[in-house]
C-alpha positions as CSV (number, residue, x, y, z in Angstrom):
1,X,-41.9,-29.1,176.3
2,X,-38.8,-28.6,178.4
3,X,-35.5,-29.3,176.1
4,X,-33.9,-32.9,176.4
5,X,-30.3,-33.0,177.2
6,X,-27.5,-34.0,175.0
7,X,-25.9,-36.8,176.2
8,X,-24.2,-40.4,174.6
9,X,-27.7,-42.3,174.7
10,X,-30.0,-39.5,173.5
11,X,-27.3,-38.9,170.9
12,X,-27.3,-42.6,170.3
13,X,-31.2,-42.6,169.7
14,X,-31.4,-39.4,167.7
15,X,-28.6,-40.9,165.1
16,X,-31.2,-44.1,165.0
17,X,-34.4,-42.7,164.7
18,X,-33.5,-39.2,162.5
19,X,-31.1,-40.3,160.4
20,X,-31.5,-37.9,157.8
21,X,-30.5,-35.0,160.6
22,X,-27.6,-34.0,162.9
23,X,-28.5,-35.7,165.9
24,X,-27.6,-32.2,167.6
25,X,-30.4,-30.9,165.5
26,X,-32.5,-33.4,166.0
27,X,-32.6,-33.1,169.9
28,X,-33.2,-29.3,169.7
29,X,-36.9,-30.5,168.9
30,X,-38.3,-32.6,171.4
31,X,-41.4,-32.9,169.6
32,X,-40.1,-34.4,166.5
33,X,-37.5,-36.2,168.1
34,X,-40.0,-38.0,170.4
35,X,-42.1,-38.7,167.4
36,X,-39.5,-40.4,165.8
37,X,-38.1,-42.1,168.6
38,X,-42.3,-43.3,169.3
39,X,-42.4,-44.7,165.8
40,X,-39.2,-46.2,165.1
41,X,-37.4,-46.7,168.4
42,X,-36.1,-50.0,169.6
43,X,-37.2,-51.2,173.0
44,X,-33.6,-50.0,174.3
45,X,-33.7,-46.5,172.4
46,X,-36.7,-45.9,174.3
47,X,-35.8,-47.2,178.0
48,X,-33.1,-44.6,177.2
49,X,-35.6,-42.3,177.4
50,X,-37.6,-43.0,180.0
51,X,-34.5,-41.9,182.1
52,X,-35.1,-38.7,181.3
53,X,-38.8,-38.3,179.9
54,X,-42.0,-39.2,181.5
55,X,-45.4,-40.2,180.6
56,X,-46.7,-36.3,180.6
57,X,-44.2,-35.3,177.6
58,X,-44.9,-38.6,175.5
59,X,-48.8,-37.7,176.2
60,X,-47.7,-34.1,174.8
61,X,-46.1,-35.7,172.0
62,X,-49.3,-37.2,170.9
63,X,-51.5,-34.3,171.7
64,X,-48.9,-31.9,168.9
65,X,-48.2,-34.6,166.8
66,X,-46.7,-33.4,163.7
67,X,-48.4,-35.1,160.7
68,X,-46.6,-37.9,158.6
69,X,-44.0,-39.2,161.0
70,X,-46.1,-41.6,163.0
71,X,-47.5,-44.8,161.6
72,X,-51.0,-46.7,162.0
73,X,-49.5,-49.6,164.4
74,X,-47.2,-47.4,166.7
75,X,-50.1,-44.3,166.8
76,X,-52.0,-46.9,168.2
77,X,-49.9,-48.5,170.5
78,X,-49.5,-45.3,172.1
79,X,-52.6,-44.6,172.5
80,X,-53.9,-47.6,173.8
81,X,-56.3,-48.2,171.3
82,X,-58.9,-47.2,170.0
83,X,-56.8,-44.4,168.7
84,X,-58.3,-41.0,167.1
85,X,-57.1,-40.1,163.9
86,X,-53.8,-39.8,162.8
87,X,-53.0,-36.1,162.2
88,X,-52.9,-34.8,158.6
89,X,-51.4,-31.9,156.8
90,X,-53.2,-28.6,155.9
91,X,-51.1,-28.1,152.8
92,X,-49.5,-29.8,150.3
93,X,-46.2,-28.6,150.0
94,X,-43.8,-30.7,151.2
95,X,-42.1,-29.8,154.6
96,X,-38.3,-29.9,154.3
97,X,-35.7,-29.1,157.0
């Protein structure tokens, strides 16, 4: 996935939706960021986006999505239900950044 562009808004969403992060950081991995932003975006935080994102990279998002970010409702709002499973994780060790 091509790298997303740090500007106000994307700032914006990324000190919304990963607060726990640097929203520098957070941007410098689309995937996550766009997993975050799919789960606990606002409407506005994710019109944002659209600006700059399309339908391809969200669909990307879903296809490599990293396991315990998204929820039940917003996995299957995105995929337009009937949704496949959510994706798990091989381990048990916690994954810390």
């Amino acid at each position: 996935m091509k790298s997303l562009p740090v500007t106000s808004e994307t700032l914006n969403v990324a000190r919304r939706v990963v607060w726990f992060m640097e929203p520098e950081e957070a941007l410098a991995d689309p995937v996550h960021f766009l997993a975050y932003a799919m789960t606990y975006g606002t409407v506005e935080d994710l019109k944002a986006l659209e600006s700059i994102v399309g339908p391809d990279e969200f669909r990307e998002v879903l296809e490599n999505a990293p396991p315990g970010i998204f929820d039940i409702r917003s996995w299957a709002y995105w995929n337009l239900k009937p949704a496949p499973p959510l994706p798990t994780r091989f381990n048990s060790q916690p994954v810390c950044r």
